[in-house]
KOLPAKOL-152074 format. One record per residue (C-alpha): x, z, y; residue in one letter. Coordinates in steps of 0.5 Angstrom, whole numbers, plus 2048, in hexadecimal, padded with zeros to 3 digits. Layout:
<r <X; Z; Y>; A>
...
***
This chain:
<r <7DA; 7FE; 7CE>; X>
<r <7D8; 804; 7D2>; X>
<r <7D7; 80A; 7CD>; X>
<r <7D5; 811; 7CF>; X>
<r <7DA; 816; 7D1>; X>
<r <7DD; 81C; 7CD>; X>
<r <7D7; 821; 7CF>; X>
<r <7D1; 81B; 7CC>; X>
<r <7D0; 819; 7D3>; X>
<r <7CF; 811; 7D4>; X>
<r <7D4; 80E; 7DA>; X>
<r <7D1; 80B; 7DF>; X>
<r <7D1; 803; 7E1>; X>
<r <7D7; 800; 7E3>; X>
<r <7D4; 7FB; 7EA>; X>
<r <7D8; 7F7; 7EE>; X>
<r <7D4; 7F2; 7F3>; X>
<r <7D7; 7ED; 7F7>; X>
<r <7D6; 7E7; 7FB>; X>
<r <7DA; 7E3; 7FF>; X>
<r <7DA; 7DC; 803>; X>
<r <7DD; 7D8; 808>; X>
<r <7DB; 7D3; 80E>; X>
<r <7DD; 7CE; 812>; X>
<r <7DC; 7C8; 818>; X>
<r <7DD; 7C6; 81D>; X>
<r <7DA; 7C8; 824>; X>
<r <7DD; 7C3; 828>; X>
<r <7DF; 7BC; 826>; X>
<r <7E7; 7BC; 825>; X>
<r <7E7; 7C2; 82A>; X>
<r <7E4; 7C8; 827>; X>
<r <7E3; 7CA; 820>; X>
<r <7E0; 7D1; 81D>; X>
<r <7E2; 7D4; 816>; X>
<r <7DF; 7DB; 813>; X>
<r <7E0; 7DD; 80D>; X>
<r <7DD; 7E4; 809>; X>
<r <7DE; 7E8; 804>; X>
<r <7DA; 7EF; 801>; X>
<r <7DB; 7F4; 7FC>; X>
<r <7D8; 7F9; 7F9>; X>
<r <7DB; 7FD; 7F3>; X>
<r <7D8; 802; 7EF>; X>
<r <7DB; 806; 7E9>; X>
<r <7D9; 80D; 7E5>; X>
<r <7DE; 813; 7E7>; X>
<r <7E3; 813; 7E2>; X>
<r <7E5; 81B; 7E3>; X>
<r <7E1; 821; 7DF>; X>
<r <7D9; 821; 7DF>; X>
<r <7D4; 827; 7DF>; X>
<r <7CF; 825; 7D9>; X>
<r <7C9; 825; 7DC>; X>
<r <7C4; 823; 7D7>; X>
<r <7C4; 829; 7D4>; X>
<r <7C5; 82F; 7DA>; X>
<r <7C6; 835; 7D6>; X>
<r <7CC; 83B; 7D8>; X>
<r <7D1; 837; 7D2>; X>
<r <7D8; 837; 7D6>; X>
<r <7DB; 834; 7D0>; X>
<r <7D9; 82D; 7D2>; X>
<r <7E0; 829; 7D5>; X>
<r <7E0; 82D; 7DC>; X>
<r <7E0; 834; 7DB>; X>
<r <7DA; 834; 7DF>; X>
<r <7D2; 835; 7DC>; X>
<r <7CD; 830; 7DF>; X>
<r <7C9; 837; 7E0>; X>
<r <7CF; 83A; 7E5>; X>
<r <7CF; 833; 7E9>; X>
<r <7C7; 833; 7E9>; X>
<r <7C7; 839; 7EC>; X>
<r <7CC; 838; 7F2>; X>
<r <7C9; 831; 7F4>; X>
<r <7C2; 835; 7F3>; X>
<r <7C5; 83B; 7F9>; X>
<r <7C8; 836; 7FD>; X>
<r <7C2; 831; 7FE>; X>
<r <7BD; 837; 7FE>; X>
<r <7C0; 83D; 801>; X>
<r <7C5; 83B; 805>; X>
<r <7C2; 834; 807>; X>
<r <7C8; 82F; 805>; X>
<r <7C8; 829; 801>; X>
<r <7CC; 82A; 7FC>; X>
<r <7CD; 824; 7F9>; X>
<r <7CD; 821; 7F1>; X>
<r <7D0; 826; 7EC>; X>
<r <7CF; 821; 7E7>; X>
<r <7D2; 81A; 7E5>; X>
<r <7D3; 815; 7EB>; X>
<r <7D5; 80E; 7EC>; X>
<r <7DC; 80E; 7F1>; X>
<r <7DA; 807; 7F6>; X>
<r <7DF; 803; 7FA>; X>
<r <7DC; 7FE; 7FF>; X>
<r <7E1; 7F8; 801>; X>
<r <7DF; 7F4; 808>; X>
<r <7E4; 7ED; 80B>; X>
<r <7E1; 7EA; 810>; X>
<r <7E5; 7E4; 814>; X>
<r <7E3; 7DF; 81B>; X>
<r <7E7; 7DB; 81D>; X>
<r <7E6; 7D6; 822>; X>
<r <7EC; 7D0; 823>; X>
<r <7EC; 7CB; 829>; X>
<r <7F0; 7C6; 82C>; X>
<r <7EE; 7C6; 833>; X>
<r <7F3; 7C0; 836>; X>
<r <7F8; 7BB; 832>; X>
<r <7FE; 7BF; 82F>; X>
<r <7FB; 7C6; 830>; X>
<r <7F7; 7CB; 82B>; X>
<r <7F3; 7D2; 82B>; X>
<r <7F1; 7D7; 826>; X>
<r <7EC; 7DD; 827>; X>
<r <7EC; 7E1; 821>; X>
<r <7E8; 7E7; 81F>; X>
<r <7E9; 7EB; 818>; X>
<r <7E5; 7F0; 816>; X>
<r <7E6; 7F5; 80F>; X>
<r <7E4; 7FB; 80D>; X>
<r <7E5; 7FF; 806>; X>
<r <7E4; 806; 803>; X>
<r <7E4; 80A; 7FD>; X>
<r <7E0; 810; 7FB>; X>
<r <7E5; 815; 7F8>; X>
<r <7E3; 81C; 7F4>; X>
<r <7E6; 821; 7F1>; X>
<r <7E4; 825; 7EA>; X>
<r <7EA; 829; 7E6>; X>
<r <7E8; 82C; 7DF>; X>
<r <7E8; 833; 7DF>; X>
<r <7EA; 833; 7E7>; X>
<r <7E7; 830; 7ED>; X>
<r <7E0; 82D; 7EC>; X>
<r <7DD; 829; 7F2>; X>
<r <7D6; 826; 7F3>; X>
<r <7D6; 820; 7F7>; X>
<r <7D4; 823; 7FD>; X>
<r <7DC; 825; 7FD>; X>
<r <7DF; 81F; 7FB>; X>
<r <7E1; 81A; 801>; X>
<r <7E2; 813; 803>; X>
<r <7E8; 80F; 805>; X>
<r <7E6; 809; 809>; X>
<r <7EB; 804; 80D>; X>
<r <7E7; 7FF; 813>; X>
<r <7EC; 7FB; 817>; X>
<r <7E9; 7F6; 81D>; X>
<r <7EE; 7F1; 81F>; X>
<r <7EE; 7EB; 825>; X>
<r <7F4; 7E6; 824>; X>
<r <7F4; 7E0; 82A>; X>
<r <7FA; 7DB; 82A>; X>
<r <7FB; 7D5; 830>; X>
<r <800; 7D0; 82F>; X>
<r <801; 7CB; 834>; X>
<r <807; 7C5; 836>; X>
<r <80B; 7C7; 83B>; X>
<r <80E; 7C0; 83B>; X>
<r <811; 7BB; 836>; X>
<r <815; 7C1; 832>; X>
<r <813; 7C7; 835>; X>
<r <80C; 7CA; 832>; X>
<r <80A; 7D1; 834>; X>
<r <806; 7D7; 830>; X>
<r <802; 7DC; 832>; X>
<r <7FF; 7E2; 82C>; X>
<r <7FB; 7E7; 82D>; X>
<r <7F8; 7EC; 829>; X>
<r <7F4; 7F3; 828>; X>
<r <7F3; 7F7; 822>; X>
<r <7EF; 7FD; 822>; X>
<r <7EF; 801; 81B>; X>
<r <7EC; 808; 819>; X>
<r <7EF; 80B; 812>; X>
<r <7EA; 811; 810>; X>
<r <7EA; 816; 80B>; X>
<r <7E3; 819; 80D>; X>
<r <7DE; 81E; 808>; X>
<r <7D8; 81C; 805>; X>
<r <7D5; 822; 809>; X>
<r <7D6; 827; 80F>; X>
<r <7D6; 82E; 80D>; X>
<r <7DC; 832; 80B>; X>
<r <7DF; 832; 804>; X>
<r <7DB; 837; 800>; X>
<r <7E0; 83A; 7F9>; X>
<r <7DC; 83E; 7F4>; X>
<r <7DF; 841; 7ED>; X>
<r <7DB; 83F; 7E8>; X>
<r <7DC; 83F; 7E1>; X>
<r <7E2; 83C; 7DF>; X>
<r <7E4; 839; 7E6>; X>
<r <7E1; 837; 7EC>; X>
<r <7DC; 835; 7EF>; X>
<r <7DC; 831; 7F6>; X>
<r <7D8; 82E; 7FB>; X>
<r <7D9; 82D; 803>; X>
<r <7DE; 828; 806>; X>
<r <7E4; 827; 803>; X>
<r <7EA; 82C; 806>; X>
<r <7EF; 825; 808>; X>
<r <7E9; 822; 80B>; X>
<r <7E6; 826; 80F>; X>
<r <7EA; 822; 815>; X>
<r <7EE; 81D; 812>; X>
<r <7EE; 816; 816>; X>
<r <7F4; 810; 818>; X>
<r <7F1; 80D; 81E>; X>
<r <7F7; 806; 821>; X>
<r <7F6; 802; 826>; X>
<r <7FA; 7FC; 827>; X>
<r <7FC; 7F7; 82C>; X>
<r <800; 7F1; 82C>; X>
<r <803; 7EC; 830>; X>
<r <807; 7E6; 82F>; X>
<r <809; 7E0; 832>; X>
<r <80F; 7DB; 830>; X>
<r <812; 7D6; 833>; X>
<r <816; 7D0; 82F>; X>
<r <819; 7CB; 833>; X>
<r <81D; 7C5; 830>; X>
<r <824; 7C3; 833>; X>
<r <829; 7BE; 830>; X>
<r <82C; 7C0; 82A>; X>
<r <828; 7C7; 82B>; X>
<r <822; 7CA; 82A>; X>
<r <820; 7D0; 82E>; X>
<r <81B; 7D6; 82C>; X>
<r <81A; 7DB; 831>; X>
<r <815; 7E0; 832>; X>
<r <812; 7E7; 833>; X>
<r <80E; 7EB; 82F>; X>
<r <80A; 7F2; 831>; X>
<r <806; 7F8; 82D>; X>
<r <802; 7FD; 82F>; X>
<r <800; 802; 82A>; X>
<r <7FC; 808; 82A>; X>
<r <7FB; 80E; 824>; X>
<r <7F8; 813; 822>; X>
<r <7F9; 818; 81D>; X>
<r <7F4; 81C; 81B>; X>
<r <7F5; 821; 815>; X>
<r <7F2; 829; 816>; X>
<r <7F1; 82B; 810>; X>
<r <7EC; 831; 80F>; X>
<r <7EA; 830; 816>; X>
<r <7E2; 831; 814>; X>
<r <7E4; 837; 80F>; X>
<r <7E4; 83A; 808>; X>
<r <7E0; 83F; 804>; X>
<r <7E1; 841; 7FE>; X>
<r <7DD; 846; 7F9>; X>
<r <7DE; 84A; 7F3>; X>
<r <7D9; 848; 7EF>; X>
<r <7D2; 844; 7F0>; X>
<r <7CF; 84B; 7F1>; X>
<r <7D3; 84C; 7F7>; X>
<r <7D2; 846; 7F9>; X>
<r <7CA; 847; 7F8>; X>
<r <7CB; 84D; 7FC>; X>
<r <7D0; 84A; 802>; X>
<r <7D5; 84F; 801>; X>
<r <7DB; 84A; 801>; X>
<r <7E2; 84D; 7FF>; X>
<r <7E6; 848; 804>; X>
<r <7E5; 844; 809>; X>
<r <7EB; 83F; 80C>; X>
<r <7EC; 83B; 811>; X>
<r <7F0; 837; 815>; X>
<r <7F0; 837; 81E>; X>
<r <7F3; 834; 823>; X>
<r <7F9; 837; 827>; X>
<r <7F8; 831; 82C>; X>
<r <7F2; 82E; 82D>; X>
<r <7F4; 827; 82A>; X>
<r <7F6; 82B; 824>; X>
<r <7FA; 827; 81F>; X>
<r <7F8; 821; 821>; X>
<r <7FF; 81C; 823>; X>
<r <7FC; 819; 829>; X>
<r <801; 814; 82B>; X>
<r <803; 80D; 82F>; X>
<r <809; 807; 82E>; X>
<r <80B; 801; 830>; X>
<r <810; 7FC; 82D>; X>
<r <812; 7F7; 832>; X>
<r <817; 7F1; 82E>; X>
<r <81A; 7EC; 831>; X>
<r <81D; 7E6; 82E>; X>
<r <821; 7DF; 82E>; X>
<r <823; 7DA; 829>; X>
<r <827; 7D3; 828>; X>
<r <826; 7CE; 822>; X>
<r <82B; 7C9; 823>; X>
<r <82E; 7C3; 81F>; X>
<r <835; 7C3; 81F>; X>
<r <835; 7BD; 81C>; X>
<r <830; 7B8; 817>; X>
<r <82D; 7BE; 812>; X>
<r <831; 7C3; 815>; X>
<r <82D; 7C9; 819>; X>
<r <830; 7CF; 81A>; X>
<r <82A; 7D4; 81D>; X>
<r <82C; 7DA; 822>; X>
<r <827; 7E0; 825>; X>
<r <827; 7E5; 828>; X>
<r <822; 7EB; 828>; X>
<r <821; 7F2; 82C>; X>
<r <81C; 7F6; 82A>; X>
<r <81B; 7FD; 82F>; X>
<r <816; 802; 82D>; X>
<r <812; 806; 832>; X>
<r <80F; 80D; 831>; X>
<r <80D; 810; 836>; X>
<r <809; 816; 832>; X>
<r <80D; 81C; 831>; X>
<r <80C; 822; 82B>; X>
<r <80B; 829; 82E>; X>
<r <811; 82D; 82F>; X>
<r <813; 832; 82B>; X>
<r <817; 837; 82E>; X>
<r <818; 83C; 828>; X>
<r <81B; 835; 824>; X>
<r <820; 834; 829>; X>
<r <822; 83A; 828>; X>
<r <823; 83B; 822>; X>
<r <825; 834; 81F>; X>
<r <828; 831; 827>; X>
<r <823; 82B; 826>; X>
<r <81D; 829; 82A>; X>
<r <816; 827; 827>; X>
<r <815; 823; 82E>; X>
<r <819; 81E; 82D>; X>
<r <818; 816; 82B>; X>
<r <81B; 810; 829>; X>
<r <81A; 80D; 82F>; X>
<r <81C; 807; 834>; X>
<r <822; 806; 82E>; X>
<r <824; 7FF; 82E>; X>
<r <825; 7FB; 827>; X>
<r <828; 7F5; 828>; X>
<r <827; 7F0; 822>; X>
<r <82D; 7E9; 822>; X>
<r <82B; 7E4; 81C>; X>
<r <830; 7DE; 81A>; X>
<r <82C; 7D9; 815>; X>
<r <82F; 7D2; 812>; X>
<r <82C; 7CC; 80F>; X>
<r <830; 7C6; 80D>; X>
<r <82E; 7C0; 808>; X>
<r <835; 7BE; 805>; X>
<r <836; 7B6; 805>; X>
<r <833; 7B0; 808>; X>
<r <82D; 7B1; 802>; X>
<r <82C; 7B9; 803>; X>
<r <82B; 7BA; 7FC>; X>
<r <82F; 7C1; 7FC>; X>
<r <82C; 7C6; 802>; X>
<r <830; 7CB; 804>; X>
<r <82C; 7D1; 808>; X>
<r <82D; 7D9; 809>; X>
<r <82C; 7DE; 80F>; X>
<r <82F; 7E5; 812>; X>
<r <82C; 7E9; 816>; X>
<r <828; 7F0; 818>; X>
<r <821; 7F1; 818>; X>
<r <81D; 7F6; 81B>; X>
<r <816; 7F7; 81A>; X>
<r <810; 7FC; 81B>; X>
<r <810; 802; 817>; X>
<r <80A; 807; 815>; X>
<r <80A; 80A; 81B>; X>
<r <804; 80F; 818>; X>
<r <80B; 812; 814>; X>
<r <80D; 815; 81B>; X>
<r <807; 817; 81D>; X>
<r <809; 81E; 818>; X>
<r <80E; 820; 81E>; X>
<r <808; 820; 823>; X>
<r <803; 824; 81E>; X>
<r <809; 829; 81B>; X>
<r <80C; 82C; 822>; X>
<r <80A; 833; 81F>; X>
<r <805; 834; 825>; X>
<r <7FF; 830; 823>; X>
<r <7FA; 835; 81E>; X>
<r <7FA; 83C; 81B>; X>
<r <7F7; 83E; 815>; X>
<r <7F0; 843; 814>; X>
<r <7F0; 847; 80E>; X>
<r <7EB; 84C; 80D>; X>
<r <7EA; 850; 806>; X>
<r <7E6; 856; 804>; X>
<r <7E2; 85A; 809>; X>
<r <7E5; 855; 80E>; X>
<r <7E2; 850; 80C>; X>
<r <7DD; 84E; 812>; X>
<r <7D5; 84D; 811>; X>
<r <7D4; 846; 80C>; X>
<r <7D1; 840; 80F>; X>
<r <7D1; 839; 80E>; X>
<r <7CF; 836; 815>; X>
<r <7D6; 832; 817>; X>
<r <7D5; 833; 81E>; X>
<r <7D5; 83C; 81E>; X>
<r <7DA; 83C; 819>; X>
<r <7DE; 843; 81C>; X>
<r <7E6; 843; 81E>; X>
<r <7E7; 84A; 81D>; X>
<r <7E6; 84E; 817>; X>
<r <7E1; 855; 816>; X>
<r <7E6; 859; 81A>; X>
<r <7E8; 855; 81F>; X>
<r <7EF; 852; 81C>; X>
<r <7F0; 84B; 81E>; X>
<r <7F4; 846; 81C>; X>
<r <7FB; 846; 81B>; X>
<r <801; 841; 81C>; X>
<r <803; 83E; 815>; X>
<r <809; 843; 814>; X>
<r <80E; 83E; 812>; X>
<r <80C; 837; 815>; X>
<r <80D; 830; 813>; X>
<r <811; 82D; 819>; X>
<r <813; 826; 81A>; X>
<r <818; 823; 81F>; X>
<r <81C; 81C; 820>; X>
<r <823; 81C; 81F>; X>
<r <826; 81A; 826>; X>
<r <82A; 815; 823>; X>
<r <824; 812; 820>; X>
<r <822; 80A; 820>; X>
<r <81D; 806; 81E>; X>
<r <81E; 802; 818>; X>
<r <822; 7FC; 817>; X>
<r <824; 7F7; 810>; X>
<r <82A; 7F3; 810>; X>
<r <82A; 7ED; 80B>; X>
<r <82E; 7E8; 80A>; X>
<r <82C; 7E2; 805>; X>
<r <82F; 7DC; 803>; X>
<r <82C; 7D6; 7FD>; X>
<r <82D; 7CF; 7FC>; X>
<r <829; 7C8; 7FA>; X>
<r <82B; 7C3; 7F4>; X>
<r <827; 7BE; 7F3>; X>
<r <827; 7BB; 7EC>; X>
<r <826; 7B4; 7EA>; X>
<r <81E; 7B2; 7EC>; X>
<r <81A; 7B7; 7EE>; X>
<r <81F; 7BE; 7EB>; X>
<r <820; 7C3; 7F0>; X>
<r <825; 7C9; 7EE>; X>
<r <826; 7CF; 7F3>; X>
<r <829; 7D5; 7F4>; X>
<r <828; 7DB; 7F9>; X>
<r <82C; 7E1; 7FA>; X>
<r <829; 7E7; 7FF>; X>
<r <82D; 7EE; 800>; X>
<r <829; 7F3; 805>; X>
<r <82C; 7F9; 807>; X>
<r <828; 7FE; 80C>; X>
<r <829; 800; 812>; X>
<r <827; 807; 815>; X>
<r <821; 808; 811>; X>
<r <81C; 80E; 811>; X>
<r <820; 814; 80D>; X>
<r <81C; 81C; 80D>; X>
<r <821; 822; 80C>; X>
<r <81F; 828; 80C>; X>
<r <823; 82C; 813>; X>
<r <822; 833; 810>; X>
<r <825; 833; 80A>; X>
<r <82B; 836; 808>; X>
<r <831; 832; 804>; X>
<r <831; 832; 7FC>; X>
<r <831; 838; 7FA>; X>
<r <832; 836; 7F3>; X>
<r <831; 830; 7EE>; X>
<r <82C; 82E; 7E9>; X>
<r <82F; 830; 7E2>; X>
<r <82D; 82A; 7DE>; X>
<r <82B; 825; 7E3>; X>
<r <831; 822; 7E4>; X>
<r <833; 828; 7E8>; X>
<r <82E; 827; 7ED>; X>
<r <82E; 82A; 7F4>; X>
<r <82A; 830; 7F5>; X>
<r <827; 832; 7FC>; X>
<r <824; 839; 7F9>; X>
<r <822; 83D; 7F3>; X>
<r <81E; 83B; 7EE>; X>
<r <81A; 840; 7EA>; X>
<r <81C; 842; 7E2>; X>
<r <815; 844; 7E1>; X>
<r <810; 83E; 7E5>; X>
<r <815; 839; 7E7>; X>
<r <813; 83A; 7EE>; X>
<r <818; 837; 7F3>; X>
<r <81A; 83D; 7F9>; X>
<r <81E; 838; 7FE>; X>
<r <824; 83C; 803>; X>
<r <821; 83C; 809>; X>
<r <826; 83C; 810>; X>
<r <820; 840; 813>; X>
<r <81B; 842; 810>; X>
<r <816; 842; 816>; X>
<r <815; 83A; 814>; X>
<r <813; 837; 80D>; X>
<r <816; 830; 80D>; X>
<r <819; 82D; 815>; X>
<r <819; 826; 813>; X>
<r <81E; 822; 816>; X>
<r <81C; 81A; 817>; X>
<r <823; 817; 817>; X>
<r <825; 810; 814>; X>
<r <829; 80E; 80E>; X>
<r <82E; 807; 80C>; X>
<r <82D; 808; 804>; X>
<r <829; 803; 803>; X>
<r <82A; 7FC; 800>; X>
<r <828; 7F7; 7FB>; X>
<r <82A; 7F0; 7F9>; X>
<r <826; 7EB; 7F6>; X>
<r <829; 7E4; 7F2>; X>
<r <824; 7DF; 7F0>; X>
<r <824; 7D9; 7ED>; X>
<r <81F; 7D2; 7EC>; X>
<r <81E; 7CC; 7EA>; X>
<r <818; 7C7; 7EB>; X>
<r <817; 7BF; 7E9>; X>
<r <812; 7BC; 7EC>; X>
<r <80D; 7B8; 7E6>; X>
<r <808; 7B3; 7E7>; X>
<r <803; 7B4; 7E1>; X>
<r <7FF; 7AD; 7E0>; X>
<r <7F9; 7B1; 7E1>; X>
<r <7FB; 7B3; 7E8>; X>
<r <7FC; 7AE; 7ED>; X>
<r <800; 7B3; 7F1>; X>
<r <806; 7B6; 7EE>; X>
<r <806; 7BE; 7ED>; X>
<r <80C; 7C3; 7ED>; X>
<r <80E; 7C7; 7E6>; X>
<r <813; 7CD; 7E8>; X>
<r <816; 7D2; 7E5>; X>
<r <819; 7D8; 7E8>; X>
<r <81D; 7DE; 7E7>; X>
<r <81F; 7E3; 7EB>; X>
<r <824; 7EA; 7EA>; X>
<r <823; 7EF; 7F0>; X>
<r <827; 7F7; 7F0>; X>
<r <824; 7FB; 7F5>; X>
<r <827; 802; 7F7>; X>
<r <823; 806; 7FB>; X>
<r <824; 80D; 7FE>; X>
<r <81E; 811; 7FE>; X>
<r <81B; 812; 805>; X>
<r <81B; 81A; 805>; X>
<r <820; 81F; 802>; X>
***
């Protein structure tokens, strides 16, 4: 089934490998039981982009790439011998993904009534990612990078009986993840013209740093009393979170030649690179808490009758400010170091359920109430990285261009001439509205139960949500329309659209800042959901336990805003 490709050249081998299995027993007698279960796999296939032919290396450049075997010989052969680099493969290459779950857990019973669990979990995951482009940008593998994911969690309950109806729960938990884009090697970008494209080896300019490091911890513990008619549920519920944002594109540098026989010479044409104005450079290193406190009553109003009353606060604690920017302040009258912090969200929820008649074959059930819940905080951590103090730029052209050297370490932070890096002219600075809440839904849902002769049920279920105070990006410096789109439906413009390119040229209010992101929230999204089933209970003289056939179907209109405008 796999054939050769357009330049005659045979696809690799598709592989995937995997293994998985599971454990369990009892420790001790009625007491302590262990339960471990694992799975592994491991994902190769063929890089689907552009290939360089190489069963025939000649100066041939209309191979599909644009660029010969010859040219991309000669630079892996200067960057091995000469500049004494790996340069990795030019050739075809197998793209692997590499999978691994692994999950312990112990459950015990340490006296009558009570029960405890420990658990651990372990994943990990990545992805070889390579870019080749034809008649543009060609990597060798030792440009290319990998995108991996490991997370670590310990979760551990205790429930124990306070008394006849009261019962009590303890939940702790702590998870440590680290998302990374990392290069597939620790020298600079190197960027060489040849042919009809380029040639480029070293690490990938994105993934020079780039790394997402959380730390979480929780705390739970809920109480559940019964009282008469009543049945009592209240607890708290305390998180402790921990980020890291690291995103410094360009921070080992770039260097750029205008040919292979510059390249060979080691006259670079350019040499760029990103340097820190601050020592964490564009790094949003930052704390939070969410403390929420809760309480709800189930109580039976009557024989099949229940109505359900709650009450939760959630507040988020940010103790970790943005740097201030005094000249955004000045211009736009908005502080950068400002965060949500310390804003209560206070979230009531009312819930019925009644069985209609002494025989409850019709069920009424249905809710109202708000919910909050926790939010990619990784979204904010652009207000802490985009102040317009974290980083200036290094850019050296012609003479200016410093001595060429691929040692990570003796990269230069000055050009030739003395020139040093500059702040960006116009920044990107991001900044929270004062106003600004964390997200909340309401919903409001309502169904019924009919059951039909033996064994037939029907149901129908209706859910309305509406947003409450999402995350919605505006862009402060930009002036009011300034005309409309003709034939889009008179679409406001921010700008000018160039007649030649199509090239958009927003109107700034200042023009010593690029976009100045406003977080803020938006009420615009909602969405309703009808859904309807019928199922009957059967008994096939094959199967001495009935088994359930249902027919479901479901009608669900969305209306979403976009998070950014």
């Amino acid at each position: 089934l796999v054939g050769k490709d357009s330049a005659g050249q045979a696809t690799g081998d598709f592989t995937t490998w995997q293994f998985g299995g599971s454990a369990s027993g009892p420790l001790v007698r009625d007491r302590l039981h262990l339960l471990g279960a694992a799975e592994f796999q491991r994902r190769s296939t063929p890089f689907s982009g552009p290939v360089i032919p190489t069963a025939t290396c000649d100066a041939n450049v209309d191979n599909g790439v644009g660029i010969s075997c010859a040219s991309a010989e000669r630079f892996s052969t200067l960057l091995r011998d000469v500049y004494g680099v790996e340069p990795g493969s030019f050739g075809a290459v197998d793209i692997d993904n590499p999978v691994s779950n692994v999950f312990v857990k112990l459950s015990g019973q340490p006296s009558v009534g009570s029960s405890s669990d420990l658990s651990y979990s372990y994943s990990t995951g990545a992805d070889d990612v390579l870019t080749r482009q034809q008649n543009g940008d060609y990597g060798l593998t030792s440009n290319g990078y990998r995108l991996g994911s490991t997370a670590h969690t310990v979760r551990g309950s205790w429930s124990l009986p306070l008394g006849v109806r009261s019962a009590n729960q303890v939940l702790a938990g702590y998870s440590v993840i680290r998302d990374e884009q990392s290069p597939e090697t620790g020298y600079p970008t190197v960027v060489v013209t040849a042919d009809r494209g380029r040639l480029l080896a070293g690490a990938d300019r994105n993934s020079q740093e780039n790394q997402l490091d959380q730390n979480i911890l929780q705390l739970a513990d809920n109480v559940t009393v019964g009282v008469g008619e009543h049945l009592l549920d209240f607890g708290a519920q305390v998180s402790v979170l921990s980020f890291r944002d690291a995103f410094f594109p360009q921070s080992l540098g770039q260097w750029t030649f205008a040919s292979l026989d510059a390249f060979e010479a080691g006259t670079p044409s350019r040499f760029e690179r990103a340097l820190p104005l601050r020592a964490e450079g564009t790094v949003s290193d930052f704390n939070l808490s969410e403390i929420g406190l809760y309480v709800q009553d189930a109580w039976r109003l009557a024989p099949g009758l229940t109505a359900t009353f709650g009450l939760r606060m959630d507040v988020p604690v940010i103790p970790t400010t943005p740097t201030y920017n005094p000249a955004v302040d000045e211009a736009f009258g908005v502080a950068t170091d400002e965060v949500p912090s310390g804003n209560a969200l206070w979230s009531p929820r009312l819930g019925i359920r009644w069985a209609v008649g002494d025989q409850g074959r019709t069920t009424l059930h249905g809710g109202i109430g708000w919910f909050s819940g926790r939010m990619p905080y990784v979204w904010l951590s652009n207000a802490y990285r985009n102040t317009g103090l974290e980083q200036a730029q290094l850019t050296c052209t012609g003479g200016a261009v410093p001595a060429f050297t691929l040692d990570p370490a003796a990269q230069p932070t000055t050009c030739s001439n003395g020139a040093g890096p500059v702040p960006p002219a116009a920044p990107v600075v991001a900044f929270f509205d004062p106003e600004f809440r964390m997200p909340q839904l309401f919903k409001a849902a309502f169904g019924v139960e009919q059951r039909i002769g033996r064994g037939t049920t029907a149901a129908v279920d209706m859910v309305y949500s509406l947003a409450h105070s999402q995350l919605y990006l505006t862009d402060a410096n930009l002036v009011g329309p300034v005309g409309a789109a003709a034939g889009e439906g008179g679409r406001p413009l921010y700008g000018t659209i160039g007649a030649g390119n199509g090239s958009a040229t927003p109107t700034r209010q200042s023009s010593d800042f690029a976009q100045v992101l406003r977080y803020e929230n938006t009420d615009q999204d909602r969405a309703f959901l009808v859904s309807g089933q019928l199922s009957h209970a059967v008994r096939p003289f094959t199967v001495t336990r009935p088994s359930l056939m249902s027919v479901r179907m479901a009608a669900h209109r969305p209306q979403d805003r976009p998070p950014s405008a």
